[in-house]
N, CA, C and O atoms as a GROMACS GRO file, in nm:
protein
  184
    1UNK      N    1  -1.284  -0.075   1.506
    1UNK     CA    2  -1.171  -0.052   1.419
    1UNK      C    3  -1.164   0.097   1.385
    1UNK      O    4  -1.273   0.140   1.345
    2UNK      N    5  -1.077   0.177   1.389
    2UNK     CA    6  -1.000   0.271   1.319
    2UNK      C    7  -1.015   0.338   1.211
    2UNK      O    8  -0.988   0.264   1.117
    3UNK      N    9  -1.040   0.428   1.180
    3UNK     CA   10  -1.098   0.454   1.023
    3UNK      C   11  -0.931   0.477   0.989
    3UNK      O   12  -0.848   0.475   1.081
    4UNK      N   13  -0.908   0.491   0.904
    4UNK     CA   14  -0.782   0.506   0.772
    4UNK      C   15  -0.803   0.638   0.764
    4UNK      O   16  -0.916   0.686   0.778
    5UNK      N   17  -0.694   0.710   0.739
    5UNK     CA   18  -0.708   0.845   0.749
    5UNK      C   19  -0.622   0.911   0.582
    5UNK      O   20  -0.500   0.930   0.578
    6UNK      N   21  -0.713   0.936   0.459
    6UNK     CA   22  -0.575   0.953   0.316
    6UNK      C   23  -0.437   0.948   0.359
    6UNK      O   24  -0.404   1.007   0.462
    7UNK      N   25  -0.352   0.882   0.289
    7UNK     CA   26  -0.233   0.941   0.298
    7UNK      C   27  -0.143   0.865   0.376
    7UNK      O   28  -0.020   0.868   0.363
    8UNK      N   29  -0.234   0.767   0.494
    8UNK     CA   30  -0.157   0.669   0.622
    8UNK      C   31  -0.152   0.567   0.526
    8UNK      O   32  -0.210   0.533   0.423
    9UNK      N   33  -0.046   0.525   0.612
    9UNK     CA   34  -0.019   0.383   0.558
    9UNK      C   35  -0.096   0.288   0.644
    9UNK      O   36  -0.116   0.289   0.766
   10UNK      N   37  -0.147   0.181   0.521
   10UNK     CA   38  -0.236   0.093   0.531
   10UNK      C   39  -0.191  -0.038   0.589
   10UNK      O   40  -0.107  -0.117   0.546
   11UNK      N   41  -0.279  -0.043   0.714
   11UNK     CA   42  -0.184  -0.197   0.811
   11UNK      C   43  -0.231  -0.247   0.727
   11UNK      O   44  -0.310  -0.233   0.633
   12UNK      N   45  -0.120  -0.362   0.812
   12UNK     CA   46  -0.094  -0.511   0.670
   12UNK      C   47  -0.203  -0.591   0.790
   12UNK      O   48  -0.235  -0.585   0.909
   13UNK      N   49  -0.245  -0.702   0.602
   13UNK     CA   50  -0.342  -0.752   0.612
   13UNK      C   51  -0.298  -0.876   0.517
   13UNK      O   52  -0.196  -0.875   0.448
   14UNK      N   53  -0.390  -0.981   0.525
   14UNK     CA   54  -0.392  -1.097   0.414
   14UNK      C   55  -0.490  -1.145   0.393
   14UNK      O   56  -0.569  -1.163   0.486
   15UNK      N   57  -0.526  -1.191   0.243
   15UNK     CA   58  -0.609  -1.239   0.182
   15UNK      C   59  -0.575  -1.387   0.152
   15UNK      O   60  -0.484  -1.443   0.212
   16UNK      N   61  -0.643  -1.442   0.066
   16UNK     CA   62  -0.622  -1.560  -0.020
   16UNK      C   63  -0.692  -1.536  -0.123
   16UNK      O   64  -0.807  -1.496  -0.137
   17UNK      N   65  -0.588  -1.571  -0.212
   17UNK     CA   66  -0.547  -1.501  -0.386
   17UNK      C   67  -0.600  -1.638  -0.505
   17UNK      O   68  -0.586  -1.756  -0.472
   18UNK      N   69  -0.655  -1.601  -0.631
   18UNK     CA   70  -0.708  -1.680  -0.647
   18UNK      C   71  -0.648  -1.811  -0.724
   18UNK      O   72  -0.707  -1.901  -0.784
   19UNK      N   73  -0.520  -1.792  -0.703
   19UNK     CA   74  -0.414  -1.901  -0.738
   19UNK      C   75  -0.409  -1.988  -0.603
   19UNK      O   76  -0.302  -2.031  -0.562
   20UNK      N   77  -0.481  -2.002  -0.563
   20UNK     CA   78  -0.453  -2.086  -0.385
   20UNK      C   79  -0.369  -2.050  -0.264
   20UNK      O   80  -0.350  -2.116  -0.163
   21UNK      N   81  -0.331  -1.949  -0.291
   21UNK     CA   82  -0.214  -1.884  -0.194
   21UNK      C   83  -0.297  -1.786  -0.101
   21UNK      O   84  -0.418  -1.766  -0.105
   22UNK      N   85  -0.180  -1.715   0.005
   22UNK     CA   86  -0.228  -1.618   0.058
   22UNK      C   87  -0.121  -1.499  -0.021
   22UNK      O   88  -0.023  -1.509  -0.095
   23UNK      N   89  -0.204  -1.379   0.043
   23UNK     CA   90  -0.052  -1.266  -0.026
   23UNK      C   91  -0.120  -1.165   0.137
   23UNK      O   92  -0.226  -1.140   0.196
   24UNK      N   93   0.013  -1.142   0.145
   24UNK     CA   94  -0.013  -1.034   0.220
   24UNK      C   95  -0.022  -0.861   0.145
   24UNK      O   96   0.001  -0.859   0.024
   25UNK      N   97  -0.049  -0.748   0.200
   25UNK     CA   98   0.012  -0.614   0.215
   25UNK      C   99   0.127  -0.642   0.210
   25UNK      O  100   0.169  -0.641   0.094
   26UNK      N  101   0.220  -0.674   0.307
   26UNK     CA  102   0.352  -0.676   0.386
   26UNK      C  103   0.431  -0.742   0.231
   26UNK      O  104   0.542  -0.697   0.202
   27UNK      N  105   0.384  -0.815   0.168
   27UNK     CA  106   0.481  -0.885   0.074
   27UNK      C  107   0.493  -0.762  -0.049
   27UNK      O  108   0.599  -0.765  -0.112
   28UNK      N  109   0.430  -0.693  -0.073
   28UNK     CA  110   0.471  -0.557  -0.155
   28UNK      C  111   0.487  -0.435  -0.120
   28UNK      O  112   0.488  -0.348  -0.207
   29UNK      N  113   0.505  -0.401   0.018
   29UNK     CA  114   0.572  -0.307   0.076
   29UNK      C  115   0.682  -0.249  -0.008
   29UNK      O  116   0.751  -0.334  -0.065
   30UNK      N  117   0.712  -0.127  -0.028
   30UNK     CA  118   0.841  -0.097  -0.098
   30UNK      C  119   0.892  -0.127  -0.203
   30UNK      O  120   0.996  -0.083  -0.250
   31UNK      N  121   0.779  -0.251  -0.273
   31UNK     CA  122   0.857  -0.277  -0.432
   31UNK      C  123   0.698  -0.206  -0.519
   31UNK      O  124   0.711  -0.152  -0.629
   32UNK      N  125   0.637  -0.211  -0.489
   32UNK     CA  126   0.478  -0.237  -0.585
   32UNK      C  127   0.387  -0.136  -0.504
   32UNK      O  128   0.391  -0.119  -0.382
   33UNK      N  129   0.287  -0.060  -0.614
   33UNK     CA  130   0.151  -0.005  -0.538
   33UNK      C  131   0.044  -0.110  -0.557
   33UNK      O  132   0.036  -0.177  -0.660
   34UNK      N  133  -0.029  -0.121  -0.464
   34UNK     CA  134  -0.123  -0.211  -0.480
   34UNK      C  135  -0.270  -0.088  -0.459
   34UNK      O  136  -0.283   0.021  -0.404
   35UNK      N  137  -0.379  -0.200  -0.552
   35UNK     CA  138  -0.521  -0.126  -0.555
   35UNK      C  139  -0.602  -0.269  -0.498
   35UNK      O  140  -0.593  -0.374  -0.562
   36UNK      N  141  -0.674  -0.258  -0.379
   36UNK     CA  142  -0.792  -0.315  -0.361
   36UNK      C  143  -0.922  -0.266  -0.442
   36UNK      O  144  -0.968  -0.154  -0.468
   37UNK      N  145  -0.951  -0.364  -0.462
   37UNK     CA  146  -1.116  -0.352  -0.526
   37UNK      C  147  -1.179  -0.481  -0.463
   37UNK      O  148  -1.144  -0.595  -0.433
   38UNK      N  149  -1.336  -0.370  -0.456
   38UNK     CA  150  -1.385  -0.496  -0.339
   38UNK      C  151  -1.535  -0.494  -0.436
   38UNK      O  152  -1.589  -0.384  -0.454
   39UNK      N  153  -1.585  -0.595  -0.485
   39UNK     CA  154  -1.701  -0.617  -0.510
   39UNK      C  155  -1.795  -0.689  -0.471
   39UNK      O  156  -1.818  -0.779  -0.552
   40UNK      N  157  -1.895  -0.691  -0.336
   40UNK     CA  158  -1.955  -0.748  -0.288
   40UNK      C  159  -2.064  -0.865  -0.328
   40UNK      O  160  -2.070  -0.983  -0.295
   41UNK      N  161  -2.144  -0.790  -0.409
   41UNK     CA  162  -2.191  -0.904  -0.503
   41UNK      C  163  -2.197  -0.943  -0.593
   41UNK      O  164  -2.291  -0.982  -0.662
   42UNK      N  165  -2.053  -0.936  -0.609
   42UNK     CA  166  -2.042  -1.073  -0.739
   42UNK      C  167  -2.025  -1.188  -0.708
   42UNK      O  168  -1.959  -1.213  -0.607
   43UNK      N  169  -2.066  -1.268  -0.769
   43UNK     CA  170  -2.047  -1.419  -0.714
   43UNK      C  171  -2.203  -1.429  -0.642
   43UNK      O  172  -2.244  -1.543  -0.619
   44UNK      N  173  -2.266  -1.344  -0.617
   44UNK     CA  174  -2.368  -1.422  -0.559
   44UNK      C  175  -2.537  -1.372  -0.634
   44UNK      O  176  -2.556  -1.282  -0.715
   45UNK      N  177  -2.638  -1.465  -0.572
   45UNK     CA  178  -2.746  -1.493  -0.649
   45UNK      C  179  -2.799  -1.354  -0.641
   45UNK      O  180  -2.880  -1.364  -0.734
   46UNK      N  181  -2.810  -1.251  -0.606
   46UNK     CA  182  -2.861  -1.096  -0.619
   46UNK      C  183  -2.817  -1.049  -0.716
   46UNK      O  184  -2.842  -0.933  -0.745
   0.00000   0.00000   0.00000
């Protein structure tokens, strides 16, 4: 994979959100900034 370079726009991607859904990138394109935050271990026994 590609590193991301500041400033590029970020390919779309999808998750599943914790209301049961998926959301994409692609669904807030052009209306909304979005922030990922990624916390690896939370949720687990470490």
């Amino acid at each position: 994979m590609a590193l991301i370079v500041a400033g590029a726009i970020a390919p779309d991607f999808t998750l599943d959100s914790h209301l049961d859904t998926t959301v994409s990138l692609s669904d807030f394109r052009g209306s909304k900034n979005v922030l990922l935050a990624s916390y690896p271990l939370d949720f687990t026994p470490t």
